[in-house]
C-alpha positions as CSV (number, residue, x, y, z in Angstrom):
1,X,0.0,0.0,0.0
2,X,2.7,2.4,1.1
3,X,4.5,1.4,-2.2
4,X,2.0,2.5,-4.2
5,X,1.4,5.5,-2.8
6,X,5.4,6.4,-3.5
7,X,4.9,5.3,-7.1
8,X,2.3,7.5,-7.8
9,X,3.5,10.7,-6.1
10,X,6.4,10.0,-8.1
11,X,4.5,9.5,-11.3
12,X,2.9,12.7,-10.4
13,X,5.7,15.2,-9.6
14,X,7.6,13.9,-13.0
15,X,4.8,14.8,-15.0
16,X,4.5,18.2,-13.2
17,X,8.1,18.6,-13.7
18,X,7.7,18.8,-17.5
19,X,7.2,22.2,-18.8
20,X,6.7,23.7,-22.3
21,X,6.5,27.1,-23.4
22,X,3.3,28.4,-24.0
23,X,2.5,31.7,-25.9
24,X,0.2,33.6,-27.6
25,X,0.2,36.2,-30.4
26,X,-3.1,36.7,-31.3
27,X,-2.8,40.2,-29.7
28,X,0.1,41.3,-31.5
29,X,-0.7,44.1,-33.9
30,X,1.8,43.1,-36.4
31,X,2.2,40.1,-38.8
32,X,4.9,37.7,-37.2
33,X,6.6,34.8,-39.1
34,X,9.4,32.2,-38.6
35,X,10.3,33.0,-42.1
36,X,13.1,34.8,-43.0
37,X,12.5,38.4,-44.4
38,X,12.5,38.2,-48.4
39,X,16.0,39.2,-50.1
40,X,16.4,43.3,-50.3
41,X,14.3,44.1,-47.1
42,X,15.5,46.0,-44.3
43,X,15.8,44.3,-40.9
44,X,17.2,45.0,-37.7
45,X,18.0,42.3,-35.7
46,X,15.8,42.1,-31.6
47,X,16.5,40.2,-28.6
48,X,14.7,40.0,-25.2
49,X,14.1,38.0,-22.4
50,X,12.3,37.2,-19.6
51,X,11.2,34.4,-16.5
52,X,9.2,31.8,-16.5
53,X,8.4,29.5,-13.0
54,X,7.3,26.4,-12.2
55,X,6.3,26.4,-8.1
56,X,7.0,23.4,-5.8
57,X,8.1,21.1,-10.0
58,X,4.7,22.4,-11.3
59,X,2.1,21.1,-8.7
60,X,1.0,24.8,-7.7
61,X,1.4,26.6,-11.0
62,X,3.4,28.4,-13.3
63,X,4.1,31.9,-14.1
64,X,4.8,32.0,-18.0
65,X,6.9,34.6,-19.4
66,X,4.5,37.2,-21.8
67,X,5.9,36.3,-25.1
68,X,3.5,38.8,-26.8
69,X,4.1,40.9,-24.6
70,X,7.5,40.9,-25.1
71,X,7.9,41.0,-28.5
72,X,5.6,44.5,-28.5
73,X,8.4,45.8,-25.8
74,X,11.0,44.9,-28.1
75,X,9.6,45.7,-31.8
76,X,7.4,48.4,-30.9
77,X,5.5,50.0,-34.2
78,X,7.1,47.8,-37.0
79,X,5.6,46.3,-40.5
80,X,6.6,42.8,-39.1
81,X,9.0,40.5,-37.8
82,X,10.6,37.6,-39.5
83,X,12.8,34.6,-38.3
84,X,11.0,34.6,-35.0
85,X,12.6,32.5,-32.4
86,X,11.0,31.7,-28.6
87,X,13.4,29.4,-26.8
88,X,13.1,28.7,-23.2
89,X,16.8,27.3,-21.3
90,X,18.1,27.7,-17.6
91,X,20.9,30.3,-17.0
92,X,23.5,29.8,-14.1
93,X,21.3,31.6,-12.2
94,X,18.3,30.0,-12.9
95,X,19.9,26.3,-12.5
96,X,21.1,27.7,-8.6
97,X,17.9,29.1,-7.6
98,X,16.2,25.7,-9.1
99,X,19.1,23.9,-7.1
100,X,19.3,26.0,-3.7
101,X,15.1,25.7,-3.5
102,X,15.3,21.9,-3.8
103,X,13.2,22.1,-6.5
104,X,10.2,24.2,-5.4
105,X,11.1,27.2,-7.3
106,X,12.3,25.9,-11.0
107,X,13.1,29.4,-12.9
108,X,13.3,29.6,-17.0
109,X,14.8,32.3,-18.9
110,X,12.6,32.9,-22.0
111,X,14.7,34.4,-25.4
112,X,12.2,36.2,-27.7
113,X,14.6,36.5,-31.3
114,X,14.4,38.0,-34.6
115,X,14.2,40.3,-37.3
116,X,12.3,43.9,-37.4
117,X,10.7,44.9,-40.3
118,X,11.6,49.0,-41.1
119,X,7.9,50.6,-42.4
């Protein structure tokens, strides 16, 4: 009885241990695609970041990073962005805070990449 009852917390705190990134841009009020810009447009190059948290390996939420939210930050008034890139990894920071907490506080930095459209 008590075995099972190990087994299945286990079960439970592995699956709440797996985290994806979830975003969306419906809100955004320019076009965005993971295409790259077409040959002869002007671009300039973005990059910004921000924290996402899983508390106690997922069993009491997460706070998502605002990918819209920061792409708007970063691009502002544009025609578009191209190559678009959202990539979520664990800085040294992130991994000691995950590490020092045991667990209960897992920290992700979000990257939000790619090109601005001039216009």
């Amino acid at each position: 009885m008590h075995r099972s009852r190990s087994a299945s917390f286990a079960l439970c705190l592995s699956l709440a241990a797996c985290s994806s990134l979830e975003y969306d841009l419906g809100g955004v009020p320019f076009p965005v695609s993971a295409q790259p810009a077409p040959a002869g447009q002007a671009t300039t190059p973005f990059a910004a970041s921000g924290k996402s948290v899983l508390w106690v390996h997922g069993l009491f939420g997460t706070d998502q990073a605002d990918v819209a939210a920061l792409l708007q930050d970063s691009c502002g008034p544009c025609a578009g962005v191209t190559d678009f890139r959202a990539a979520a990894s664990a800085s040294f920071h992130d991994w000691l805070v995950t590490h020092l907490t045991l667990g209960l506080v897992r920290m992700k930095t979000v990257t939000v990449s790619g090109r601005k459209l001039a216009g």
